[in-house]
PLY file of the C-alpha trace (Angstrom):
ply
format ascii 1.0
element vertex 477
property float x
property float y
property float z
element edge 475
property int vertex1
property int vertex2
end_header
-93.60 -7.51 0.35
-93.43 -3.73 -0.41
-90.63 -1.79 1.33
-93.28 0.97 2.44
-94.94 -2.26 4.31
-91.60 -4.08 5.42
-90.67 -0.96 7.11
-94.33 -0.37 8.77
-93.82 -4.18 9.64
-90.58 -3.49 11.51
-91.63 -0.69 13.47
-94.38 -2.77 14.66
-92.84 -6.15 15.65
-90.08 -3.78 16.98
-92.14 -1.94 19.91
-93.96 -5.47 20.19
-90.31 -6.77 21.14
-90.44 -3.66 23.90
-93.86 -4.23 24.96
-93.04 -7.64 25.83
-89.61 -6.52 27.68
-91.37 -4.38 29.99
-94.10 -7.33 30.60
-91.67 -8.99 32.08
-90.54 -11.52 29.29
-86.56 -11.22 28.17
-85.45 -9.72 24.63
-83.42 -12.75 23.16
-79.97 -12.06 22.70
-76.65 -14.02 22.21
-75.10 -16.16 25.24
-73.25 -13.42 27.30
-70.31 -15.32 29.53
-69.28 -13.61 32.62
-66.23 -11.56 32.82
-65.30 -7.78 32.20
-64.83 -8.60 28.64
-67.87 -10.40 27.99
-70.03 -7.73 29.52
-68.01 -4.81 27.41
-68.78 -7.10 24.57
-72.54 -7.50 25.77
-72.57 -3.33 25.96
-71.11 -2.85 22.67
-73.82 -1.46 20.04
-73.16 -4.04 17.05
-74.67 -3.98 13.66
-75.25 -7.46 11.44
-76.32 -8.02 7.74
-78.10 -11.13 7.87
-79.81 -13.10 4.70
-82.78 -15.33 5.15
-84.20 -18.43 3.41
-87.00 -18.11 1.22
-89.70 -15.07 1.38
-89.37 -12.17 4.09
-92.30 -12.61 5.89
-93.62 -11.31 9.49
-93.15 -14.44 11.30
-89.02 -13.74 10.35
-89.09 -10.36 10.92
-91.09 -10.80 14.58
-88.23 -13.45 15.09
-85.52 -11.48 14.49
-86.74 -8.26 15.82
-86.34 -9.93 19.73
-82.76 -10.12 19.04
-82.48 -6.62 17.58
-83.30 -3.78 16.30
-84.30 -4.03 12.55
-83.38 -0.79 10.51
-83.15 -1.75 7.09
-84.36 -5.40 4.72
-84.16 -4.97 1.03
-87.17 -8.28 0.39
-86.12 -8.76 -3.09
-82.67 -10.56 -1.29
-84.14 -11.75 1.59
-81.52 -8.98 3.95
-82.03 -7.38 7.09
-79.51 -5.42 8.60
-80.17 -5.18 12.31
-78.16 -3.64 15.08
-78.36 -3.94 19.23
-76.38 -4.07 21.94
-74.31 -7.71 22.36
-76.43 -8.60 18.81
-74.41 -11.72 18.22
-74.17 -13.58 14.73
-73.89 -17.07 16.33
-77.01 -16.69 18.22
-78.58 -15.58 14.64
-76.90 -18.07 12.78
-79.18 -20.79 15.13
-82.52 -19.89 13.95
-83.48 -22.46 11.13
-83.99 -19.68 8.54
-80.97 -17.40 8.72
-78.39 -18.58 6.45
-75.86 -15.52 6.97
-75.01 -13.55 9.49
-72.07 -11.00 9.38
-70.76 -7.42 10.30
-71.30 -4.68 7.99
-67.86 -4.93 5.73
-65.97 -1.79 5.43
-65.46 -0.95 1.46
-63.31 2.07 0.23
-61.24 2.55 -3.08
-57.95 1.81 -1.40
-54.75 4.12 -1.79
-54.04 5.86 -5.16
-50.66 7.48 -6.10
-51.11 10.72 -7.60
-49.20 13.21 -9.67
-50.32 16.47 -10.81
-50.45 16.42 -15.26
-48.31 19.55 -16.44
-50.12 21.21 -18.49
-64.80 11.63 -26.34
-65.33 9.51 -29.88
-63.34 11.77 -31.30
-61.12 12.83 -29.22
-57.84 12.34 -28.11
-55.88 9.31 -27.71
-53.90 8.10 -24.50
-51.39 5.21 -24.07
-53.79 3.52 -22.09
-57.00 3.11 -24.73
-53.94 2.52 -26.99
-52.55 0.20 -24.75
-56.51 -1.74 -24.82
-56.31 -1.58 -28.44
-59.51 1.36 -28.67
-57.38 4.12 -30.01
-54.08 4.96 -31.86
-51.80 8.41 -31.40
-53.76 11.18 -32.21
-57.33 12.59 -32.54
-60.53 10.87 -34.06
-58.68 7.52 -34.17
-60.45 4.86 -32.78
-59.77 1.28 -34.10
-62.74 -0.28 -32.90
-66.26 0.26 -34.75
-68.29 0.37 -31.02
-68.71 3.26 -29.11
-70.71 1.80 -26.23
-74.41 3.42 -27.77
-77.30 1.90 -25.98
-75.30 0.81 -23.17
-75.69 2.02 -19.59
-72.76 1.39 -17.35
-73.68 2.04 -13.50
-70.41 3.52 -11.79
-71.07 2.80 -7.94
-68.21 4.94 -6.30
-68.08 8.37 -4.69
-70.42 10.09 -7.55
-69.17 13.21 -9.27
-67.51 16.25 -8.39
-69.68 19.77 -8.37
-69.53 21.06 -11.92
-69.07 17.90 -13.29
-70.28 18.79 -16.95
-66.94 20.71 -17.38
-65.78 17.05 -17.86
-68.30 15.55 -19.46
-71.18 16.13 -21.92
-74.34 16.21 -19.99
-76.44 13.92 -22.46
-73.51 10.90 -21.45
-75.04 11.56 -17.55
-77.77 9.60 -16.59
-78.99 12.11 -14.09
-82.49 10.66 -13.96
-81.26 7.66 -12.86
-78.54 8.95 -10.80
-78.41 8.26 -6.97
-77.08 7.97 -3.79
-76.99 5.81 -1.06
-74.84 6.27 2.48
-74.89 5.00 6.01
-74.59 1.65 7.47
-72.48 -0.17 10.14
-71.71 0.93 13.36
-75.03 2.88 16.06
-76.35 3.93 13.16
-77.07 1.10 10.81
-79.30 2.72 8.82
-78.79 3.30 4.97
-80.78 6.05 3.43
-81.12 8.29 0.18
-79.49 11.66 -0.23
-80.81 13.21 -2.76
-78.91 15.40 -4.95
-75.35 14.14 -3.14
-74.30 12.12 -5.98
-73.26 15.45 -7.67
-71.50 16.82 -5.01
-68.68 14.64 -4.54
-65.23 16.14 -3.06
-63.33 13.11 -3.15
-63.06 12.79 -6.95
-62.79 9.11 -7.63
-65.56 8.89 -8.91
-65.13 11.27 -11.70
-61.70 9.94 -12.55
-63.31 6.31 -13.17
-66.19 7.76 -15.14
-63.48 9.75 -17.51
-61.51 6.30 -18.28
-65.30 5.03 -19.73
-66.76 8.00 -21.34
-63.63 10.12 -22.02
-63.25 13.68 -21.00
-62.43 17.02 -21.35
-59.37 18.50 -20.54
-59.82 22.33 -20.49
-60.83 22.42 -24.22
-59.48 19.68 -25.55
-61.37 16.01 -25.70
-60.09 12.76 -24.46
-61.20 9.95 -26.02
-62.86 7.36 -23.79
-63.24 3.64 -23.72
-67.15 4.00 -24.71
-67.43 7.46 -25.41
-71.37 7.05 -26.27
-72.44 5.24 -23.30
-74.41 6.42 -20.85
-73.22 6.44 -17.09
-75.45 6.22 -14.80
-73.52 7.55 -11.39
-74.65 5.82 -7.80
-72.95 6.99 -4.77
-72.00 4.34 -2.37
-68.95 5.60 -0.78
-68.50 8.51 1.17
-66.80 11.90 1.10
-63.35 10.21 1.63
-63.95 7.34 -0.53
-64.60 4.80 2.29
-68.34 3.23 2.79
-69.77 -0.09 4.11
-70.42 -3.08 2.15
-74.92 -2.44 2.96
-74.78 0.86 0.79
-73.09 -1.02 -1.72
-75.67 -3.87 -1.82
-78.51 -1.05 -2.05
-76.81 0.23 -4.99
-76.37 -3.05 -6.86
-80.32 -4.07 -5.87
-80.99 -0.45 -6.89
-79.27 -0.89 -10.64
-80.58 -4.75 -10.60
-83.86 -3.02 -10.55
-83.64 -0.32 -13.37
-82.16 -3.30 -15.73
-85.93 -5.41 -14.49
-87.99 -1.93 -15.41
-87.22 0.52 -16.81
-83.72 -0.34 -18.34
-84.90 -3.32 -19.38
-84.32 -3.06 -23.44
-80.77 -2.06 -22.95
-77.72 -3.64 -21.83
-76.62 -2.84 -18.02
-72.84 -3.13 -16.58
-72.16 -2.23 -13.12
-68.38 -1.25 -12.88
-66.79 -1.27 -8.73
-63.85 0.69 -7.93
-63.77 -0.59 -5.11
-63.12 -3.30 -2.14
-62.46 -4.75 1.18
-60.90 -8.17 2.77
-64.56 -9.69 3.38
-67.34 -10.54 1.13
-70.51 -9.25 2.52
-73.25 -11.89 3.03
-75.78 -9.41 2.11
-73.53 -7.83 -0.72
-72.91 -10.98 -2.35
-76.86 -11.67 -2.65
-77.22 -8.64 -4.26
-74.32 -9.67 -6.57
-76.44 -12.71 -7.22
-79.72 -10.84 -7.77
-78.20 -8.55 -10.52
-76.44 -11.18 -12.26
-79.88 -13.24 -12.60
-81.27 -9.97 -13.86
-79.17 -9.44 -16.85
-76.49 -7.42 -15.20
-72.89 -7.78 -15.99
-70.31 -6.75 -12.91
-66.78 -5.55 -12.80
-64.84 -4.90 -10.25
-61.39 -4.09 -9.06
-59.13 -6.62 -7.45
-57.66 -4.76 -4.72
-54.68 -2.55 -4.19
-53.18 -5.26 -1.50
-50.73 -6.81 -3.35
-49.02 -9.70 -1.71
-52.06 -9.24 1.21
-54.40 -10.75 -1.35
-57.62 -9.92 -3.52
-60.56 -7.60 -2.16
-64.18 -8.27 -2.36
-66.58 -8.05 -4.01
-63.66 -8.44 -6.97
-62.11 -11.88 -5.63
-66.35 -13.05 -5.76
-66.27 -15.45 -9.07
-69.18 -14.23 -10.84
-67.88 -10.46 -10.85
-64.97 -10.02 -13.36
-62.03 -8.51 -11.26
-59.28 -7.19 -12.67
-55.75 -6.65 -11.87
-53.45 -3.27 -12.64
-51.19 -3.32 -15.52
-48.40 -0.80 -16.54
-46.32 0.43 -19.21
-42.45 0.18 -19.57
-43.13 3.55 -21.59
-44.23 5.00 -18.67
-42.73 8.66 -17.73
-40.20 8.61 -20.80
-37.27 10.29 -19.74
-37.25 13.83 -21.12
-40.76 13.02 -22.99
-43.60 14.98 -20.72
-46.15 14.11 -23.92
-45.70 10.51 -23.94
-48.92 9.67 -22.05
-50.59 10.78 -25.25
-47.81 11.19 -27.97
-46.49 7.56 -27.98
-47.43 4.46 -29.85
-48.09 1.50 -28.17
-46.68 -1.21 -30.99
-49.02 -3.55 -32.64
-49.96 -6.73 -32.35
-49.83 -5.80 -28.29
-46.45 -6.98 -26.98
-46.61 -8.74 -23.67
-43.11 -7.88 -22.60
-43.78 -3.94 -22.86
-46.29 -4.60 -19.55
-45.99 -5.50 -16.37
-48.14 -5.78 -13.36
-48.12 -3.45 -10.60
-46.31 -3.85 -7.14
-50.19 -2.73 -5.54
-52.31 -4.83 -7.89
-53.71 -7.61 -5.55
-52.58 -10.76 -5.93
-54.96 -14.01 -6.10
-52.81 -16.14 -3.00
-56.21 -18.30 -2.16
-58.37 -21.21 -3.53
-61.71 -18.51 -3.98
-59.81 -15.76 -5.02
-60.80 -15.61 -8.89
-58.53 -12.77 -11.01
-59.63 -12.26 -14.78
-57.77 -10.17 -16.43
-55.38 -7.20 -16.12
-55.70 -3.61 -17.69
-53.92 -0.39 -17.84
-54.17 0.80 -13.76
-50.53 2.63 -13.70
-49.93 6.86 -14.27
-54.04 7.10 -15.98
-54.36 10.64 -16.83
-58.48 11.65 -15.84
-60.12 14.89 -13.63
-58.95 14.76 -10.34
-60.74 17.94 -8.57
-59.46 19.04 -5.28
-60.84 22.13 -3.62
-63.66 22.71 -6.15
-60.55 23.79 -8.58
-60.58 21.77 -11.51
-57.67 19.52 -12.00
-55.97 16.54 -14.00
-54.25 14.07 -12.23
-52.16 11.09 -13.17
-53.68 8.10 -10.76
-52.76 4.68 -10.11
-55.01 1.77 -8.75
-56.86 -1.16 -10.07
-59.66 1.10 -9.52
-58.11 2.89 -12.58
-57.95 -0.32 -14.20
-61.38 -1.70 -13.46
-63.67 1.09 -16.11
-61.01 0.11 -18.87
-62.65 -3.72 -18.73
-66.20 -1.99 -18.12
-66.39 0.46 -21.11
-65.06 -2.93 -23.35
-67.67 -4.63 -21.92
-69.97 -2.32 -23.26
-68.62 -2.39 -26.35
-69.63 -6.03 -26.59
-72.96 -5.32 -25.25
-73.38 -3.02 -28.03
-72.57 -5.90 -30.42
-74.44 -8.30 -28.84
-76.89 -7.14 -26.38
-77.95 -10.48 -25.00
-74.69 -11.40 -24.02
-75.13 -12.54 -20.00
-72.41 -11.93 -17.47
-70.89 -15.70 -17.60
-70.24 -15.27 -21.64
-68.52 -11.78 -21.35
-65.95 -13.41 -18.81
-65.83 -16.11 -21.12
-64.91 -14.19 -24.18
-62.29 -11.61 -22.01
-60.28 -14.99 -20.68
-60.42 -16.55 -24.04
-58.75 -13.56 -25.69
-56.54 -12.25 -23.01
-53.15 -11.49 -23.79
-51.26 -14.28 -21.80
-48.58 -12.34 -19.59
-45.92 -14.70 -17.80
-44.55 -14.27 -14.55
-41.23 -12.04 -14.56
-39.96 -8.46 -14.42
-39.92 -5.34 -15.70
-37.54 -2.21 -15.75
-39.97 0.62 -16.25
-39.45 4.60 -16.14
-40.62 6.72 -13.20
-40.85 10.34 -12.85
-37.45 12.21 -12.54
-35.74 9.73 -15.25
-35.17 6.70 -12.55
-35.50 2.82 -13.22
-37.68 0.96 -10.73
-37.80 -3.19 -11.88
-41.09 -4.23 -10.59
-41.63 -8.32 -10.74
-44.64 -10.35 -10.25
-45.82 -14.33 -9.94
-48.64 -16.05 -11.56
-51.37 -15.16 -9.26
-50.83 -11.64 -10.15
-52.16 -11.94 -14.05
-55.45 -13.71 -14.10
-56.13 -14.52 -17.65
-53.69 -12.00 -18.70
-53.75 -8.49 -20.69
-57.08 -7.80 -21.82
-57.75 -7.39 -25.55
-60.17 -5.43 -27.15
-60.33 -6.17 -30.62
-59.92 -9.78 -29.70
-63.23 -9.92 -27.16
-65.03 -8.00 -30.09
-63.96 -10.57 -32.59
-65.71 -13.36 -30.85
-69.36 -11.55 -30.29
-71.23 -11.93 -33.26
-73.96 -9.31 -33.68
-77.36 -10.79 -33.13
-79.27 -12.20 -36.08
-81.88 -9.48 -37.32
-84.51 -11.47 -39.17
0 1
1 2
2 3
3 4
4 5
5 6
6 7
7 8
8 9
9 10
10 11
11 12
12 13
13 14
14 15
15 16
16 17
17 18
18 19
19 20
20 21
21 22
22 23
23 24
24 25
25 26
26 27
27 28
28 29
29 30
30 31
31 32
32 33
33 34
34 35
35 36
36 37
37 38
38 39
39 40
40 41
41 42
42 43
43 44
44 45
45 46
46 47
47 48
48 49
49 50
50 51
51 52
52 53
53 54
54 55
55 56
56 57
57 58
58 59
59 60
60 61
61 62
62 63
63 64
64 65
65 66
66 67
67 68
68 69
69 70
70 71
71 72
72 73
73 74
74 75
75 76
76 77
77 78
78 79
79 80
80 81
81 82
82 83
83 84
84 85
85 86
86 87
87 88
88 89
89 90
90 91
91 92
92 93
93 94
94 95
95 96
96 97
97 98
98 99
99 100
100 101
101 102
102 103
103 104
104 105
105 106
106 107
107 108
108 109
109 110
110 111
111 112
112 113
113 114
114 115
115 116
116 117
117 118
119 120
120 121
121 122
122 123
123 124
124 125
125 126
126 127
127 128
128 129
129 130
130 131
131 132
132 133
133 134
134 135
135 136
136 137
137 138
138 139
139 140
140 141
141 142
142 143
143 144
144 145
145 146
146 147
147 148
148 149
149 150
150 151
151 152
152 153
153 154
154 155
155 156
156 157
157 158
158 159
159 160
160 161
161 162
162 163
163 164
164 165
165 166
166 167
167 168
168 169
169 170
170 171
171 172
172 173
173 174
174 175
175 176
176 177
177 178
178 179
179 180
180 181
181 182
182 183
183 184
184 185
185 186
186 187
187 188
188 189
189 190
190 191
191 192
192 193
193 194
194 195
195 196
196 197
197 198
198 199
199 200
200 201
201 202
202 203
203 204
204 205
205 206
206 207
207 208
208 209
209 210
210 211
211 212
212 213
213 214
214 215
215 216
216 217
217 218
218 219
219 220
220 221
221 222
222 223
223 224
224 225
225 226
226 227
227 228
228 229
229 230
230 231
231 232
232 233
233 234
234 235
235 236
236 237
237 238
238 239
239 240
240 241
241 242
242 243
243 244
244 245
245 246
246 247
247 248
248 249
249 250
250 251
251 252
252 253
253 254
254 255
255 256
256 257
257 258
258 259
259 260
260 261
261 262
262 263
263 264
264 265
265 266
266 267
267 268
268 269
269 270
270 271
271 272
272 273
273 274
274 275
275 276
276 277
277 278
278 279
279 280
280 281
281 282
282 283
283 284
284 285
285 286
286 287
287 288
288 289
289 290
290 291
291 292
292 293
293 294
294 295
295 296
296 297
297 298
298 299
299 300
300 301
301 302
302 303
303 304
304 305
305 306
306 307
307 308
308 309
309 310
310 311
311 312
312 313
313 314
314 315
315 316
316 317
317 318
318 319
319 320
320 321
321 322
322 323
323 324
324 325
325 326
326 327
327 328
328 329
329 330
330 331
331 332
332 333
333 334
334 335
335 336
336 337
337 338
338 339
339 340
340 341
341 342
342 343
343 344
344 345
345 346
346 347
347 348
348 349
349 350
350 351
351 352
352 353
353 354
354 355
355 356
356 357
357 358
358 359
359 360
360 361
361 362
362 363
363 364
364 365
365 366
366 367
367 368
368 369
369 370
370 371
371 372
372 373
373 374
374 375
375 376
376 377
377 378
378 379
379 380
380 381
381 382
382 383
383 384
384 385
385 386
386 387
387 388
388 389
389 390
390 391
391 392
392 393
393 394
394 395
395 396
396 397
397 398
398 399
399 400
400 401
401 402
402 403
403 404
404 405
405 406
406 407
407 408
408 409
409 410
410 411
411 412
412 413
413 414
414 415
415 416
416 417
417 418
418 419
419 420
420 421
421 422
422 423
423 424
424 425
425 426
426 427
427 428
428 429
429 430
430 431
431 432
432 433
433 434
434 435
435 436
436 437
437 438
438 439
439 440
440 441
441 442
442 443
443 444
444 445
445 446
446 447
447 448
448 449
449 450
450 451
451 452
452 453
453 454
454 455
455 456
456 457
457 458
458 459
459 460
460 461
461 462
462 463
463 464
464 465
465 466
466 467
467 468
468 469
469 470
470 471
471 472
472 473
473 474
474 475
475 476
């Protein structure tokens, strides 16, 4: 079913629904007990992703459209998101065909920490692509053959700040493909397109992931980046303040599944998530599924909850979440260069990291944590006020684009690599980081000891020349 007809198709079963109504015969809706709170309930404007079995057809939509208003379906998933007054998921959950029913989850990036910084390929190195073993001290010195050519990496997030090229160089862009989606939940369920808004971001997080993949510029000087040479392709799911529902989100990942099934189709696609929330969307995890089917590979942070637990869609097991590392090097007392001026020893030393205090812990049976990357003090473009700006952040949202631009290294090695053999490969070579504790520097020349348990580490530190190692380029014959 085309959307153009699924969406003619709703407005028609929808004012069929009415038609009926004022006929005489009832609009279905959930049980409604009696009592002052079950009749606020009954009043209450509530939106509901819901997923279907098998093919979208009218007879569902006619179905669900007595219960509802239908805004939105995305066919390819078998989703409708639907909102009314005292819409109810148990009453939806007792039609034969509906195998989901759920409120629109609330997604944002979660809190960062940020400090203002005092003062691509080859560029300049940092303690953190150091730290992933892309780089060594100084410029032009990457120890790692791939660049990430050929390789488009979908950064679903806030989009980029106005007069983003200062950062980046436009050709590493993907504006054609470049998009944005907002909306969803609450009396307005509806998720729509906004042109042109994926550019225009004021919130900035977006930008600061994209500079951990691609690299950046800092007023003229270049920072090297995971996969300097591979091409972002920037989808704006959250809002203006970095919060968004889990429906835009699924849009986006249908939206990227897509490009990888047409267009996209002869290169390798990662979709990288900054972002999270305690539920895992019924409609959002579909959409998961989709893309991995198509060819996609996902990564996504694990949360900034710490002891509270994992977000979604991170904690899902076919995404590969990852967890915040640090530096005991961090904020060297009386060093302000050592986020670029100091060597992270060789082979990588376990007991030199630690794992952050925020980095989300894995405390039940479905949570699944992969591996752990740099996510503490990451220097990127932070622009506040339409002034550009550098800003040292901390999050696993920081740490999630580390494990997506070395994903894209391997896709560059091996381009049919599938999503279940790149987590494979980034377990399997994970530096293994034991439960214990760490003295590390902070700003100002304190000590803070942070400590940390074994659902905290996944598979452990993740290693780049390790995961690279174990692709073998395809066979040219």
């Amino acid at each position: 079913m085309s959307k153009r007809f699924s969406k003619a198709l709703i407005a028609i079963v929808g004012l069929s629904a009415i038609i009926l109504a004022s006929c005489g015969f009832p609009m279905l809706s959930g049980a409604v007990a009696d009592g002052s709170a079950s009749r606020a309930a009954a009043s209450k404007t509530v939106s509901l992703n819901v997923v279907v079995e098998g093919e979208l057809d009218d007879a569902k939509l006619a179905t669900l459209a007595a219960y509802g208003r239908i805004v939105d379906t995305i066919p390819e998933l078998g989703a409708v998101f639907m909102s009314g007054k005292g819409l109810s998921p148990e009453a939806l959950l007792a039609l034969p065909f509906v195998v989901a029913a759920n409120p629109d989850a609330e997604r944002g990036t979660g809190p960062v920490s940020t400090l203002s910084a005092a003062d691509m390929a080859d560029g300049m190195s940092t303690w953190n692509l150091d730290a992933v073993d892309v780089t060594e001290p100084g410029f032009g010195r990457r120890v790692v053959a791939e660049t990430g050519a050929g390789v488009y990496v979908a950064v679903l997030d806030t989009g980029l700040v106005y007069g983003w090229e200062r950062y980046f160089p436009a050709e590493r862009i993907a504006v054609e493909y470049a998009k944005s989606f907002g909306g969803g939940a609450v009396e307005v369920a509806t998720v729509s397109e906004q042109p042109n808004k994926w550019e225009h971001d004021q919130n900035s997080h977006g930008t600061h992931v994209t500079s951990t993949i691609l690299g950046y510029f800092l007023n003229a000087t270049a920072i090297n980046g995971v996969a300097p040479l591979a091409t972002v392709i920037p989808v704006k799911v959250l809002n203006q303040n970095g919060s968004g529902r889990s429906s835009a989100i699924a849009q986006g990942i249908v939206y990227v599944a897509n490009l990888k099934k047409g267009p996209l189709a002869a290169h390798p696609v990662v979709i990288n998530m900054s972002l999270g929330g305690g539920i895992l969307d019924a409609v959002e995890k579909a959409a998961i599924d989709y893309a991995v089917e198509a060819g996609v590979v996902i990564v996504a942070s694990a949360g900034n909850s710490g002891m509270r637990g994992m977000g979604y869609p991170g904690a899902y097991e076919p995404v590969i979440s990852v967890a915040a590392s640090g530096w005991v090097g961090e904020w060297y007392k009386g060093l302000s260069t050592w986020w670029y001026s100091i060597d992270v020893s060789e082979p990588t030393n376990p007991g030199h990291f630690y794992i952050t205090d925020f980095s989300s812990r894995a405390i039940r049976p479905e949570h699944d944590l992969d591996v752990a990357a740099p996510g503490s003090q990451i220097v990127g473009p932070y622009q506040v006020n339409g002034q550009a700006g550098w800003y040292f952040l901390g999050g696993t949202s920081m740490a999630s684009p580390h494990v997506a631009g070395i994903v894209a290294l391997m896709l560059e090695k091996d381009p049919a690599l599938v999503a279940g053999q790149v987590e494979d490969i980034l377990e399997a070579t994970a530096i293994p980081l034991a439960p214990g504790s760490r003295n590390v520097y902070l700003p100002g020349g304190t000590v803070a000891t942070y400590s940390w348990g074994a659902d905290a580490t996944g598979h452990g530190l993740v290693n780049t020349t390790g995961a690279l190692a174990l692709v073998a380029p395809p066979v040219v014959y």
